[in-house]
C-alpha positions in Angstrom: -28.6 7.3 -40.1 -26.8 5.3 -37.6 -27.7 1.6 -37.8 -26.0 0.4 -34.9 -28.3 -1.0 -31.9 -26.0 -0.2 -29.5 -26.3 3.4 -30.2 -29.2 6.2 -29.2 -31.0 7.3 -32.2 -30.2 11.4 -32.6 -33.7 13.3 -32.2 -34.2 16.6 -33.9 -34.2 19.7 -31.5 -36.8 20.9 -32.4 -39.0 17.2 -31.2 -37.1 17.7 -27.6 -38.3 21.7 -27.0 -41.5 22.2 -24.8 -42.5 26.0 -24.0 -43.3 27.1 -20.8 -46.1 28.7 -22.3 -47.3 24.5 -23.3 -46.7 23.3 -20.0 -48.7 26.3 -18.6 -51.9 25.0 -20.9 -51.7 21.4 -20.2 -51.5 22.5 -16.3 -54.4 25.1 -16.6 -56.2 21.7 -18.5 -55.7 19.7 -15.4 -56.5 22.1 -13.2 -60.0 23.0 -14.9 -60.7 19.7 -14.6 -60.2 19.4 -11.0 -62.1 22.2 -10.9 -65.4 21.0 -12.8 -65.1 17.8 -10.6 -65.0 19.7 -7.4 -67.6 22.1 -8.3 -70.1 18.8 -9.4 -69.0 17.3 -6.4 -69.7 20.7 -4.0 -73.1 21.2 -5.3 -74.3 17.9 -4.4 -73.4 18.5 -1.1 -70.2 17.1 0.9 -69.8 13.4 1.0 -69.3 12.0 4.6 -66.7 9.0 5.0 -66.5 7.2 8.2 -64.0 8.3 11.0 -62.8 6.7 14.0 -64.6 9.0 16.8 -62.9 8.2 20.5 -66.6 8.0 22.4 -65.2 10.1 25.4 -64.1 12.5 22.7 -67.4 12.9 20.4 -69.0 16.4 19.7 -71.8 17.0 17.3 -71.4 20.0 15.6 -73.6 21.6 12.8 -71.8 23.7 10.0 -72.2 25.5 6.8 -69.9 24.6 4.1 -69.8 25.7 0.9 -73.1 26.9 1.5 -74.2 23.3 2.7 -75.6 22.2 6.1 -73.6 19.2 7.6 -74.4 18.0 11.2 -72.2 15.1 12.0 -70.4 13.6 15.0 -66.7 14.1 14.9 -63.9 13.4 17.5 -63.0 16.5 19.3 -59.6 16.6 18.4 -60.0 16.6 14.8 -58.8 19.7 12.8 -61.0 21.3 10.2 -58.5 20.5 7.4 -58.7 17.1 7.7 -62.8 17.1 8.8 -62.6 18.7 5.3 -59.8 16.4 3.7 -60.6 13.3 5.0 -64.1 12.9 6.2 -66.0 15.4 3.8 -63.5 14.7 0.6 -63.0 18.4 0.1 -59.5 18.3 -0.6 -58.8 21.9 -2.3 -57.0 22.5 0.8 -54.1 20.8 1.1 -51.8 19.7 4.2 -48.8 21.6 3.7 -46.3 21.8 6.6 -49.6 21.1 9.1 -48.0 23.9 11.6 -50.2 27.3 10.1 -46.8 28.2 8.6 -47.3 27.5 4.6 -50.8 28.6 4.0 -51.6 25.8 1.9 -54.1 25.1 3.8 -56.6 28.3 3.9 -60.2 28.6 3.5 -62.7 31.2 5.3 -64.9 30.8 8.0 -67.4 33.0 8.6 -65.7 35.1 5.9 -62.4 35.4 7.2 -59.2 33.3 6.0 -58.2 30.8 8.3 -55.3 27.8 8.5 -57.7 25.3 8.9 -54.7 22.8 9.9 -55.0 24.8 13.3 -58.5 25.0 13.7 -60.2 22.8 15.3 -63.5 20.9 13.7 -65.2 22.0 16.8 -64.7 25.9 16.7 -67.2 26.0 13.1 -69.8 24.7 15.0 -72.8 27.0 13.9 -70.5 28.8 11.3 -70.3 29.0 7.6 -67.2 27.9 5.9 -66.3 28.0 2.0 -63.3 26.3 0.5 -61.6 26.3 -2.8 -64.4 24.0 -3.9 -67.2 26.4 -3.6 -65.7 29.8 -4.8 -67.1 29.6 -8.3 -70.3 29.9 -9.1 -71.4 26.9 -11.1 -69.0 26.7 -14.4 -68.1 30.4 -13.7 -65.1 30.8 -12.3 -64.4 33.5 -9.5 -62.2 36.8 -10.7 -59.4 35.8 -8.7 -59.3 31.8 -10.0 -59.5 33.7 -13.6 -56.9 36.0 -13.0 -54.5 33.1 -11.8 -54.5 31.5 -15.0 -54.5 34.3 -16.8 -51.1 35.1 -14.9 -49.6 31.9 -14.8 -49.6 32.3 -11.1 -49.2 28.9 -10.6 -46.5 25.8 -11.4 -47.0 23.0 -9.3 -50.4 24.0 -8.1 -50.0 22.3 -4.5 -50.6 25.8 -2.8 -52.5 27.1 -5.1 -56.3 26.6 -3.5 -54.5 28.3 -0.4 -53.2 31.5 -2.1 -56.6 32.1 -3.9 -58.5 31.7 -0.5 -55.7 34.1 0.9 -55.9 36.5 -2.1 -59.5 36.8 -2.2 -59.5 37.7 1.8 -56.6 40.1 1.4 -58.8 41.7 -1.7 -62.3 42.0 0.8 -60.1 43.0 3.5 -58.6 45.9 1.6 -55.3 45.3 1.6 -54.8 45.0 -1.9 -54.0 48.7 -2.6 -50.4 48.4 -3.7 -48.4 45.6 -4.9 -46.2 46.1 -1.5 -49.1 45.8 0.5 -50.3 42.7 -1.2 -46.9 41.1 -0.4 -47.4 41.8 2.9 -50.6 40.1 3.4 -50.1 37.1 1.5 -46.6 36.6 3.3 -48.3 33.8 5.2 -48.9 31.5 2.0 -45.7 29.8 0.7 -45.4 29.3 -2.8 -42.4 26.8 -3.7 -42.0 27.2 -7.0 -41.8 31.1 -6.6 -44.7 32.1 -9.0 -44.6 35.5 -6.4 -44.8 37.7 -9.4 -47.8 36.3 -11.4 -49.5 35.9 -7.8 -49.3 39.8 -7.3 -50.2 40.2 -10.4 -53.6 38.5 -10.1 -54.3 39.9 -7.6 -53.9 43.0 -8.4 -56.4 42.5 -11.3 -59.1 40.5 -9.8 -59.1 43.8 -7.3 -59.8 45.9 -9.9 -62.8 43.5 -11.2 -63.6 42.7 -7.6 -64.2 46.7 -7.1 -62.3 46.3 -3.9 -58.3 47.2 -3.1 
């Protein structure tokens, strides 16, 4: 042992060596946690925050989401990711690149994916739309939130809300009949960390338990 303050202490190997496999878990942790939170949160019903509404701008509109009516005044202009993000703190969906070009931030309207960051608040009037945040049903997860951990499709997570929406349309659209076809309809959801293989993979299984491909 070196007693000399001026030098690091050595640290056995075998101290400094985390598996993939335990960073996986501790993420799958977090993210299960998020999840109960969100699902608590979706089933009491969207909390409204306050947003500045431009009075020459203001439309009432009257939606559906996650299976909850929500009539409120918004500004015109205001996208559906951040009606979602910042005035109904759903934030599943993220703000990726803001331009429809990541996917990040997807979600279905009227059953059919959509980048919310392009679609305006307005255009759900009367509609139904379901985030990441109601997918499950209770404590249950969906097949296809399943199948991500079970594949460690996932690394940072960031997209991850996105490319289940996306998966779970490409599944009900029936386009997930071969692993080339998948890749073609889930080339509009960006995943920086390139978990592309686990993704297919997923999907591929929560198909097969969906009973569509």
């Amino acid at each position: 042992m070196c007693n000399d303050p001026d030098v690091a202490p050595e640290i056995p190997d075998n101290q400094l060596l985390v598996s993939r496999r335990d960073a996986m878990i501790a993420s799958v942790a977090v993210v299960a946690a998020s999840h109960f939170a969100d699902s608590a949160r979706a089933q009491s019903g969207p909390r409204q925050a306050a947003l500045p509404v431009s009075a020459d701008q203001a439309l009432i509109i009257r939606t559906s989401i996650n299976g909850q009516t929500v009539e409120l005044t918004v500004d015109a202009r205001t996208s559906l990711l951040d009606l979602l993000r910042e005035r109904l703190a759903l934030t599943g969906a993220k703000k990726g690149c803001d331009h429809g070009q990541c996917g990040a931030c997807t979600v279905h309207v009227d059953g059919r994916r959509v980048a919310s960051c392009l679609t305006l608040a307005a255009k759900v009037d009367g509609r139904e739309v379901l985030t990441i945040e109601g997918l499950a049903e209770g404590d249950t997860l969906h097949p296809m939130q399943q199948a991500f951990i079970d594949h460690d499709a996932l690394q940072c997570g960031y997209c991850t809300p996105g490319q289940i929406m996306a998966a779970v349309a490409c599944v009900a659209e029936g386009n997930a009949t071969s692993r080339e076809r998948i890749r073609e309809y889930m080339s509009g959801n960006i995943c920086r960390c390139g978990a592309y293989v686990g993704i297919v993979a997923a999907i591929e299984d929560a198909a097969a338990k969906m009973g569509r491909g």
